[in-house]
DRENNUSE-194235 format. One record per atom (N, C-alpha, C): x, y, z; atom name; residue number from 0. Coordinates in nm, 2 decimals, decimal comma, padded with zeros to 4 digits, m for minus. Example, Ala and Ser with C-alpha at 12.3 -4.5 7.8 and 13.67 -1.06 7.14 Angstrom:
<recs>
        x        y        z   name   resi
    01,32   m00,57    00,78      N      0
    01,23   m00,45    00,78     CA      0
    01,32   m00,33    00,78      C      0
    01,28   m00,22    00,71      N      1
    01,37   m00,11    00,71     CA      1
    01,29    00,00    00,79      C      1
</recs>
This chain:
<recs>
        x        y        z   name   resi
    09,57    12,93    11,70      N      0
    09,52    12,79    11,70     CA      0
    09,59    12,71    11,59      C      0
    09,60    12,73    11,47      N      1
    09,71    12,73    11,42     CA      1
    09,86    12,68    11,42      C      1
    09,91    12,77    11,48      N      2
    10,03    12,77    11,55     CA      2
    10,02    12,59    11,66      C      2
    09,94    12,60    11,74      N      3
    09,90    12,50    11,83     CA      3
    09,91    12,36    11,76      C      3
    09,83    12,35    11,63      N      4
    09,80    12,27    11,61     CA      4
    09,92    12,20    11,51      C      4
    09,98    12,30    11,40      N      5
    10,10    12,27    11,38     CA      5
    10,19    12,22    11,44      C      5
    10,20    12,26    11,62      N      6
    10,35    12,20    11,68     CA      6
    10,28    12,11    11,71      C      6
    10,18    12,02    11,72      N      7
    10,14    11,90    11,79     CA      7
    10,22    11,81    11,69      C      7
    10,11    11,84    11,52      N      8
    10,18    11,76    11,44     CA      8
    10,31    11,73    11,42      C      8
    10,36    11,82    11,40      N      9
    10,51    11,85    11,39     CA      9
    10,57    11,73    11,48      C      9
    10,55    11,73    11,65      N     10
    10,57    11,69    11,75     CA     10
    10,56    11,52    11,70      C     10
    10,44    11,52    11,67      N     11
    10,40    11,37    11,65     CA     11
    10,50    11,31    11,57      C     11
    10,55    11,39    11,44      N     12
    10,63    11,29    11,32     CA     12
    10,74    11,32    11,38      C     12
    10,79    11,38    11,47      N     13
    10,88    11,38    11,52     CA     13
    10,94    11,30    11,60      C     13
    10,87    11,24    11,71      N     14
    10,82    11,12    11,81     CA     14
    10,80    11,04    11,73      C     14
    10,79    11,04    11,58      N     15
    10,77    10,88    11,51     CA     15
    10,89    10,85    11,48      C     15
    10,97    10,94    11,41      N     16
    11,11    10,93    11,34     CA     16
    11,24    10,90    11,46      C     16
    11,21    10,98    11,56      N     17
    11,32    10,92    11,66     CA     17
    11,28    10,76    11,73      C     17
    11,15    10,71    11,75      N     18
    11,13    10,60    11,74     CA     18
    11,18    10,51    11,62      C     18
    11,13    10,53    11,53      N     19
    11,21    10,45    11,40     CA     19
    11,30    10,45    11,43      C     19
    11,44    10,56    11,45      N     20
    11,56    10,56    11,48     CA     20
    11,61    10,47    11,55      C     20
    11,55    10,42    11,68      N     21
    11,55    10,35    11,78     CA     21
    11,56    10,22    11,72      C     21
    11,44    10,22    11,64      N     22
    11,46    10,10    11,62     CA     22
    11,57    10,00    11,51      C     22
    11,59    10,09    11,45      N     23
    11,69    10,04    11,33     CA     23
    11,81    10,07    11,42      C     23
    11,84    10,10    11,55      N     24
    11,96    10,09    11,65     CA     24
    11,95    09,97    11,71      C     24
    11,85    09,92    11,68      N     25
    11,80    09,77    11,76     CA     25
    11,75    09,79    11,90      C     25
    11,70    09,96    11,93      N     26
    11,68    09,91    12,09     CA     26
    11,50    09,87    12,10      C     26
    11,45    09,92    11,99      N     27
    11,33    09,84    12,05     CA     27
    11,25    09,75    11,94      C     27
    11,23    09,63    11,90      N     28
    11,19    09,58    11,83     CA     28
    10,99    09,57    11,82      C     28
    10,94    09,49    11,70      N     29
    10,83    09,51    11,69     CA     29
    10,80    09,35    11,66      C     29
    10,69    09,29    11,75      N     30
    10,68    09,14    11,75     CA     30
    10,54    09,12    11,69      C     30
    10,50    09,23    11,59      N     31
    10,38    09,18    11,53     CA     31
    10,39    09,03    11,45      C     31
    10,29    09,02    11,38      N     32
    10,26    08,95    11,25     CA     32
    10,31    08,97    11,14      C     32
    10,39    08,92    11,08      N     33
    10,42    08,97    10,94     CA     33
    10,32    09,08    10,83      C     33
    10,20    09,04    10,81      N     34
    10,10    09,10    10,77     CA     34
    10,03    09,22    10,88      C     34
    10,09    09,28    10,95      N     35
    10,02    09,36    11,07     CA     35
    10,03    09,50    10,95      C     35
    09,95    09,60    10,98      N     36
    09,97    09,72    10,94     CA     36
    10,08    09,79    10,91      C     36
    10,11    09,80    11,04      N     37
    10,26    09,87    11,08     CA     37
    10,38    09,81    11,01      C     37
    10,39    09,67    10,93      N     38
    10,49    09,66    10,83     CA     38
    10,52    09,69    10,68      C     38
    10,39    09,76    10,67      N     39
    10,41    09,83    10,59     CA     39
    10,53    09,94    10,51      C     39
    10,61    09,98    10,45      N     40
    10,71    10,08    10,46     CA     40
    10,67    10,20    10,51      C     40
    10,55    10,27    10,44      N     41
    10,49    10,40    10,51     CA     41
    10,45    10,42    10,61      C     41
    10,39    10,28    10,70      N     42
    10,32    10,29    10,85     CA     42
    10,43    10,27    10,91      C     42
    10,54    10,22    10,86      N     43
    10,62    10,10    10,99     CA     43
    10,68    10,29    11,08      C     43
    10,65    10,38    11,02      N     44
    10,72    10,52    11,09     CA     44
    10,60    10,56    11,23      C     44
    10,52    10,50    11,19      N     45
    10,39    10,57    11,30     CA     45
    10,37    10,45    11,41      C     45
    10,45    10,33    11,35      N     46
    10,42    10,18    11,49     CA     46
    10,43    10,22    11,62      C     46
    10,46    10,30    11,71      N     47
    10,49    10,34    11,79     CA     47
    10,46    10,44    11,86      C     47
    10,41    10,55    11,78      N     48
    10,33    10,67    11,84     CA     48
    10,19    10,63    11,80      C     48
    10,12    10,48    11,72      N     49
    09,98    10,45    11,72     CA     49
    10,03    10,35    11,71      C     49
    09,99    10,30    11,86      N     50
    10,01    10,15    11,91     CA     50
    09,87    10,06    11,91      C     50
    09,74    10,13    11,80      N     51
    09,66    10,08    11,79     CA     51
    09,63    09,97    11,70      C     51
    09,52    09,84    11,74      N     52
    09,49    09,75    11,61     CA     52
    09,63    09,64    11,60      C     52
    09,78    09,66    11,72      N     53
    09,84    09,55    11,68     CA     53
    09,80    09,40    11,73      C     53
    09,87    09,34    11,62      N     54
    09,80    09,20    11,64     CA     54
    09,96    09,11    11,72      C     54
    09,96    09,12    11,83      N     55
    10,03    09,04    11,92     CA     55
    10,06    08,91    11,95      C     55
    10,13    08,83    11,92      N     56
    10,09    08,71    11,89     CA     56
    10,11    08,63    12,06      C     56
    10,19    08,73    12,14      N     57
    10,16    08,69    12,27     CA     57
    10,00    08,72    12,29      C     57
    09,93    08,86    12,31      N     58
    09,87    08,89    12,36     CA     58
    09,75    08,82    12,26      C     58
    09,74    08,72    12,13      N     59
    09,62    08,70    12,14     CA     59
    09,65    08,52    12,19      C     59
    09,76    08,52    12,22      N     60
    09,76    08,37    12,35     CA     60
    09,71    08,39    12,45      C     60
    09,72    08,49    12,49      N     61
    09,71    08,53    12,70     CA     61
    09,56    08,56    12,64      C     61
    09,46    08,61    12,53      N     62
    09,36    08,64    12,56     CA     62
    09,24    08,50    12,54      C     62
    09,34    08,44    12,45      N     63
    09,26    08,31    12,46     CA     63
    09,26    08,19    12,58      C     63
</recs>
């Protein structure tokens, strides 16, 4: 169980770092708010594998 639970983690920061990679190659950018969580320097690694809580500045046009 252990073992299991380690390669998830592992998995995860792994799936965060090659995303960061991506992005500092410029293929995928991030259209929050200046102030969003994720710009943080320590979050800006997880934006992408927790796509939760962003503040979209399309999506809070289309919700209004």
């Amino acid at each position: 169980m252990r073992r299991l639970i380690a390669s998830v983690l592992v998995g995860y920061v792994v799936i965060a770092l090659v995303a960061r990679a991506k992005e500092a190659a410029g293929l995928i950018t991030c259209d929050c708010y200046p102030d969003c969580w994720c710009k943080k320097p320590g979050l800006s690694v997880f934006r992408w594998v927790f796509p939760r809580h962003h503040h979209l500045p399309a999506r809070d046009a289309w919700q209004r």
